[in-house]
C-alpha positions in Angstrom: 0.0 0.0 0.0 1.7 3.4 -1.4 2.0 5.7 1.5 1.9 3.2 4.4 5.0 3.3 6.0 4.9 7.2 6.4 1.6 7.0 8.2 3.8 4.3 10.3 6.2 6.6 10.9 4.1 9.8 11.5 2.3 8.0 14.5 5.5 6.7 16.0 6.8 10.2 15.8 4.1 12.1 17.2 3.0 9.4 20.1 6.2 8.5 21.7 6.5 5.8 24.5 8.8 7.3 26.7 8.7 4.8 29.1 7.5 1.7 30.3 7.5 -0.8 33.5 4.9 -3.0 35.1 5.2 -4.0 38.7 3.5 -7.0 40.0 1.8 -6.9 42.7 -0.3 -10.3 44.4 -2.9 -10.7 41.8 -2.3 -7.2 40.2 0.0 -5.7 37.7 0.3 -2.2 37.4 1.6 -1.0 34.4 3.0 2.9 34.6 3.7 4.1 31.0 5.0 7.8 30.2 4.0 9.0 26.7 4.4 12.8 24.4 1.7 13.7 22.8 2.3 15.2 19.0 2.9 18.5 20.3 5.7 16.4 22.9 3.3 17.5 25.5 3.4 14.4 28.5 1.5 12.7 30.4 1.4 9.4 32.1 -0.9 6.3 32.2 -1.4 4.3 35.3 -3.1 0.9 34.6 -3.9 -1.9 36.8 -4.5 -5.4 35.4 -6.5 -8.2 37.2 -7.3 -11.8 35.5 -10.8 -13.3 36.4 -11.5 -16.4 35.3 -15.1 -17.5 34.3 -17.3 -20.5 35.4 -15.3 -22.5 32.8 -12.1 -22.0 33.2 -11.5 -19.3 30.3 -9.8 -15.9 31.6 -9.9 -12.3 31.0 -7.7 -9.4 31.9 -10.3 -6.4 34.2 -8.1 -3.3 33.3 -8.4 0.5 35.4 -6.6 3.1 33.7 -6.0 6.4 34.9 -4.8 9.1 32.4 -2.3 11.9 34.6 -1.8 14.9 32.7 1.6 17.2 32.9 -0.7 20.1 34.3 -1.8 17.4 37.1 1.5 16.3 37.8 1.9 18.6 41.2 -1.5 18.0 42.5 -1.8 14.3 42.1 1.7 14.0 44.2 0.5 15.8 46.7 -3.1 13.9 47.1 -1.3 10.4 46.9 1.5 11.9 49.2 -1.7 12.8 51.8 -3.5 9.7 51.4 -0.4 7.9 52.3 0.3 9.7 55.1 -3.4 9.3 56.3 -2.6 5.6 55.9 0.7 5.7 57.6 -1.1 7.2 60.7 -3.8 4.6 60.2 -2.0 1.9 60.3 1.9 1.6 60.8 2.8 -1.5 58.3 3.9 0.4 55.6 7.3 -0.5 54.8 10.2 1.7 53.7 10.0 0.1 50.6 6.4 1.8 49.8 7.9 5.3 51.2 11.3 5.0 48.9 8.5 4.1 46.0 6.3 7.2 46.4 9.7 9.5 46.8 10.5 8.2 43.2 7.4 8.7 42.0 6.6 11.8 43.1 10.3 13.5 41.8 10.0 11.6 38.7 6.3 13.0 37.9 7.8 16.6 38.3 11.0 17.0 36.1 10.9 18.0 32.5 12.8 17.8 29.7 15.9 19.4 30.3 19.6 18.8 28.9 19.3 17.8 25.3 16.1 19.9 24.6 14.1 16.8 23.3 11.7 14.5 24.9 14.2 11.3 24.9 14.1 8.9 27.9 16.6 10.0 29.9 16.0 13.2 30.0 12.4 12.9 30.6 13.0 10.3 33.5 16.4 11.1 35.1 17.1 14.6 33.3 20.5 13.2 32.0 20.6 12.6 28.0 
């Protein structure tokens, strides 16, 4: 098909996977995928995956996704920073694994783009290019 592969390329351009992990987690995975929009604006999708199985056997994947917005970035750190804390307070068996986790998080959701002056991994995620 004439014209194809530049469509390929247009939408791997403009729609960047900047990165990628899933954690596991019991009988969840969470998948945390940062993306650029076309205008290398970012954002970053939070998805939890469950499998339920059916009477017979056959399985299917239940999937919550949660869209987070550059603009967002700031206020969504501090209302999961809160809610930890509340939980902290609540009960005390949160480990300093969960509390090194929401550090990282947190910083990584607020730095930009900075060395290289384009949306690459490494300067997205750690600011180093």
């Amino acid at each position: 098909m004439e014209g194809y592969g530049k469509k390929e390329e247009f939408v791997k351009k403009n729609r960047e996977d900047i990165y990628s992990n899933a954690v596991r987690a019991g009988k969840r995975t969470y998948f945390f995928d940062a993306k650029a929009t076309r205008n290398e604006d970012y954002y970053l999708t939070i998805t939890e995956s469950k499998k339920r199985y059916d009477k017979e056997g056959n399985y299917t994947f239940e999937k919550h996704k949660i869209f987070l917005y550059k603009e967002d970035f700031d206020k969504f750190s501090e209302g999961l920073m809160e809610a930890i804390g509340v939980l902290k307070e609540a009960n005390n068996s949160i480990t300093e694994k969960a509390d090194t986790f929401i550090t990282i998080l947190s910083i990584r959701l607020l730095i930009q783009p900075v060395a290289c002056g384009h949306a690459c991994m490494p300067c997205w995620w750690i600011g180093d290019c």
